[in-house]
ZAMARGU-4260 file (C-alpha; in steps of 0.2 Angstrom, whole numbers, plus 5000, padded with zeros to 4 digits):
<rodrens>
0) 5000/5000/5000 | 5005/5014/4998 | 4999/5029/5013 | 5004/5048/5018 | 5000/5052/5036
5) 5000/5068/5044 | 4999/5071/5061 | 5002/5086/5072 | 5019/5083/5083 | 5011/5079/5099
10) 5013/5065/5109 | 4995/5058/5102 | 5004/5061/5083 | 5020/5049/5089 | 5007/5035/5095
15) 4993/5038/5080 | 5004/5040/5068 | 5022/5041/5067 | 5024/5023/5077 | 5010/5012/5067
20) 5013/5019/5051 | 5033/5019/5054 | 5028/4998/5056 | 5022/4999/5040 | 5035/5005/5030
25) 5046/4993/5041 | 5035/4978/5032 | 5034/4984/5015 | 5023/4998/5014 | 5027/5014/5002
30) 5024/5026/5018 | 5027/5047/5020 | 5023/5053/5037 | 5024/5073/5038 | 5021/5086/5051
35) 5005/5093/5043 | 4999/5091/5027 | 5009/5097/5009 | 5005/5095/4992 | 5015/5076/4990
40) 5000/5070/4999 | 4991/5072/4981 | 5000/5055/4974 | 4992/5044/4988 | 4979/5033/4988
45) 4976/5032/5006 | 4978/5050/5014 | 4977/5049/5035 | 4974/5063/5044 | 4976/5067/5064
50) 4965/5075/5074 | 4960/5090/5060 | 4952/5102/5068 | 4955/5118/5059 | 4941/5125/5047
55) 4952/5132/5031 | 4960/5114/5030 | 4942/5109/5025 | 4940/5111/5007 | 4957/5104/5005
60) 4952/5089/5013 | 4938/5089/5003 | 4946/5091/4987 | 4957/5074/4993 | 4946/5064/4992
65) 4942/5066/4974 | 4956/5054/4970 | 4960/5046/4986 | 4954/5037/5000 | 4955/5046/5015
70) 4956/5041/5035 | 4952/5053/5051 | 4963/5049/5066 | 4956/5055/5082 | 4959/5046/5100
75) 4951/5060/5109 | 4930/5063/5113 | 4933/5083/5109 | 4913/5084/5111 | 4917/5081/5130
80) 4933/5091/5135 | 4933/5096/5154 | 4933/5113/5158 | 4948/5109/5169 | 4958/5106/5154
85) 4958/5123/5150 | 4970/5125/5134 | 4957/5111/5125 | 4942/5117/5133 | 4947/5133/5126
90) 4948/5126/5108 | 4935/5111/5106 | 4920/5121/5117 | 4918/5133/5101 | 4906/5127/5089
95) 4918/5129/5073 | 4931/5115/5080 | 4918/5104/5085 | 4910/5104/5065 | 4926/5105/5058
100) 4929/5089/5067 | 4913/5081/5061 | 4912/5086/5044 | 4932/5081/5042 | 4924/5065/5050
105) 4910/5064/5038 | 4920/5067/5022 | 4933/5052/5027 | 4930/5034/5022 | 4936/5027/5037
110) 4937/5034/5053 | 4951/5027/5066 | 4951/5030/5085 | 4958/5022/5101 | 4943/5015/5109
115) 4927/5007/5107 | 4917/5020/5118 | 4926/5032/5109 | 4920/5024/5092 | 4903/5025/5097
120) 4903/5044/5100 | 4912/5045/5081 | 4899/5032/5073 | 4887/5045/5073 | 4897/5055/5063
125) 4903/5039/5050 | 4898/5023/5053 | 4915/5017/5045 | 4925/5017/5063 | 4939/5007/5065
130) 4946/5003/5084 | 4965/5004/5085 | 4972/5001/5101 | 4987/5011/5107 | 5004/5001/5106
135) 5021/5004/5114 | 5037/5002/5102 | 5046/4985/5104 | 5062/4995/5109 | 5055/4999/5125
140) 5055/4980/5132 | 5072/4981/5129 | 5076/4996/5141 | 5081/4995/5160 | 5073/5009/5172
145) 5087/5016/5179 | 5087/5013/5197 | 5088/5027/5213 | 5094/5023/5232 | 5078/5029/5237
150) 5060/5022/5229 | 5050/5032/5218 | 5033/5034/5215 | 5031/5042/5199 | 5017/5048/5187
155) 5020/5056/5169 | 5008/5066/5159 | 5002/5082/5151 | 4992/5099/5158 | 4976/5093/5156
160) 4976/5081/5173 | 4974/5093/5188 | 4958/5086/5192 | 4963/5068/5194 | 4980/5072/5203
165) 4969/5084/5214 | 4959/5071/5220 | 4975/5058/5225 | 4983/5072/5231 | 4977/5071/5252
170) 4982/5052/5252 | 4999/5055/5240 | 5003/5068/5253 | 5001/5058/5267 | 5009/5042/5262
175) 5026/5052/5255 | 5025/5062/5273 | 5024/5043/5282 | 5037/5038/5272 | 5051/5051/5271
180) 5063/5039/5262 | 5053/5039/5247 | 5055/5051/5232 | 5041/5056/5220 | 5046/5061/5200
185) 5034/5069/5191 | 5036/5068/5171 | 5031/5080/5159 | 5018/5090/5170 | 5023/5098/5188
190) 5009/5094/5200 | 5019/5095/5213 | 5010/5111/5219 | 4993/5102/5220 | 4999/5087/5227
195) 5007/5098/5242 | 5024/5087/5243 | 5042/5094/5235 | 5045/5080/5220 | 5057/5079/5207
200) 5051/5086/5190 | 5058/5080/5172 | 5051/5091/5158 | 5042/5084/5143 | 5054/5076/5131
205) 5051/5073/5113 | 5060/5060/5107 | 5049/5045/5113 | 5065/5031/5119 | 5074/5046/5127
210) 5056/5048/5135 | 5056/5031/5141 | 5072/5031/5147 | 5068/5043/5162 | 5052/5033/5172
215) 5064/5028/5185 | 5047/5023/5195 | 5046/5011/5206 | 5028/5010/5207 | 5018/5021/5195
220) 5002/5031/5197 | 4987/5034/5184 | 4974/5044/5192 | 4958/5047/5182 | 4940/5056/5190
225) 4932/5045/5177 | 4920/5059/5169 | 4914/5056/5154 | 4929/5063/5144 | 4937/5049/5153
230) 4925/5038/5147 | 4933/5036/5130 | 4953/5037/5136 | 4964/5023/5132 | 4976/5013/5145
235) 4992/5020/5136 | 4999/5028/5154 | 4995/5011/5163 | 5002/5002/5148 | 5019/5014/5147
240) 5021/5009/5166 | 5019/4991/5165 | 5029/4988/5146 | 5044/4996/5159 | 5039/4984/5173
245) 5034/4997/5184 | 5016/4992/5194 | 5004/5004/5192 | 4989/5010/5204 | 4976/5014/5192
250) 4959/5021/5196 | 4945/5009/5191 | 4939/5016/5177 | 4934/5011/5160 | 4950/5016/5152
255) 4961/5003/5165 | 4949/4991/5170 | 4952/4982/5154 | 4970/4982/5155 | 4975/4981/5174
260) 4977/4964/5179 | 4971/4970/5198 | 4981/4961/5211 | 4993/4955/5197 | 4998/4968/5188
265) 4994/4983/5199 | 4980/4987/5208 | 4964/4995/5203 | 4959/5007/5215 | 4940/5010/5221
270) 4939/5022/5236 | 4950/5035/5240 | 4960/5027/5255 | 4966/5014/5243 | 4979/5025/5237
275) 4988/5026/5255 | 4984/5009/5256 | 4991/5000/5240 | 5006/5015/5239 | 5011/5009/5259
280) 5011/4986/5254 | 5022/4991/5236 | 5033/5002/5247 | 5034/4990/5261 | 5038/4974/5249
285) 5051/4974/5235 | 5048/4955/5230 | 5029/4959/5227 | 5036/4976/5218 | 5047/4964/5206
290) 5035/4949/5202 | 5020/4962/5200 | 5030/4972/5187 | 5039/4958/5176 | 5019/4950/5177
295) 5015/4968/5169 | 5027/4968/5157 | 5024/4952/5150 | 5006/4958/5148 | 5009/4974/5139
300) 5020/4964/5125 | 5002/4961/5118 | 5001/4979/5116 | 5020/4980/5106 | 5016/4990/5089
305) 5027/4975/5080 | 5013/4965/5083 | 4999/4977/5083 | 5002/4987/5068 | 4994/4970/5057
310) 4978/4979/5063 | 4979/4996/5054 | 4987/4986/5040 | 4970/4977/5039 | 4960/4992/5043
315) 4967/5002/5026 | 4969/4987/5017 | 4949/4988/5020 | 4948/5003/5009 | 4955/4997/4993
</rodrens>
């Protein structure tokens, strides 16, 4: 086949696009991947777009799909974006974004996104939806975390999660002021303000191995309120965790319920003291630490894009 993608140079371009459609061209596939779209896109017969949201692109789109077949990628429910997240609040809470989204949606002959709930919310849009589950790169089951003298508790993850690390903040507190040997690392996003506890902060980086390479977590955390924005997430924070051997504590909602193994794994937590709780037997019990996150690592080579990406070959194959 032969397919131009263009995404937008997030983190959520480097797992819709950049990752399964640079499996592809590692299997035989005539494959361009650009930041943003250019005019080369014109010699494709499958043309796939991330998460366009901009109304000028629209005609262009449109005119793309005289002589190609074209695929929207979006792995987020804009329609439901929590005031809380203010920067995409700010953007998908207009009415323009939102019908960009859905006529770009409505042009396309096949629309691809992370989940099933999500799927539903974009089958009324198209009823062409394809589920593509989020997959890790093989490399990173290769990598060792690098190890501290002190344990860490760690969480990574953009702006848009004060709300969730809001409401594990009391028992996060509590638990790192019990235990004044442990070290807390927050990656990409510093929440160490809401959380009420000094931690260690590592910026966003880019490059996804380099990335990777800096969750020296011992046990990992993935906090989600569960409203209905979160309803349509994927597991890819629990699934980063556990493809490094890291245990993660995972709230029990639809996004993890299906991926954390809970007692095996990690934990799913239900109530609000289970944070304390879980955090304090992890700290207290490096063996059950160690066998948890090898059991999780195993797990998440389901979810390695070497194997995965035979589903969004299939899903384009689909369209010629």
């Amino acid at each position: 086949m032969k397919i131009f993608g263009f995404h937008d140079d997030s983190g959520c371009g480097d797992w819709r696009i950049k990752r399964p459609l640079g499996e592809l061209a590692k299997h035989g596939h005539d494959v361009r991947i650009e930041c943003g779209w250019t005019e080369e896109a014109r010699g494709y017969p499958i043309i796939v777009g991330q998460r366009m949201d901009k109304h000028d692109a629209l005609p262009i789109w449109r005119r793309l799909k005289i002589t190609s077949r074209l695929v929207y990628e979006i792995d987020d429910d804009v329609f439901t974006v929590d005031p809380v997240n203010a920067m995409a609040h700010r953007v998908y809470s207009k009415p323009v974004p939102q019908d960009t989204v859905i006529h770009a949606a409505q042009v396309a002959d096949l629309v691809t996104v992370t989940t099933e709930p999500l799927a539903d919310v974009m089958r009324v849009h198209n009823p062409n939806v394809a589920v593509l589950p989020n997959c890790v790169p093989a490399e990173i089951f290769d990598l060792q975390r690098p190890r501290r003298d002190r344990l860490v508790v760690g969480w990574s993850g953009g702006a848009s999660h004060a709300a969730d690390m809001h409401m594990v903040a009391g028992q996060v507190r509590r638990f790192l002021r019990h235990h004044p040997n442990v070290e807390l690392h927050l990656l990409g996003t510093d929440y160490s303000e809401t959380i009420g506890h000094p931690a260690r902060f590592t910026r966003w980086i880019k490059d996804p191995m380099t990335y990777y390479r800096a969750f020296d977590f011992d046990i990992g955390l993935a906090p989600l309120t569960g409203t209905v924005f979160d309803t349509s997430k994927s597991h890819a924070k629990a699934l980063e965790y556990s493809a490094l051997g890291i245990p993660v504590l995972a709230s029990d909602v639809p996004a993890y319920r299906d991926f954390v193994i809970d007692g095996v794994t990690g934990y799913l937590i239900r109530r609000e003291h289970e944070w304390y709780k879980r955090l304090r037997e992890l700290a207290n019990d490096e063996a059950m630490r160690t066998e948890m996150g090898a059991k999780a690592r195993e797990h998440a080579r389901n979810w390695d894009i070497s194997r995965g990406w035979k589903l969004w070959e299939q899903a384009y194959e689909g369209l010629l």
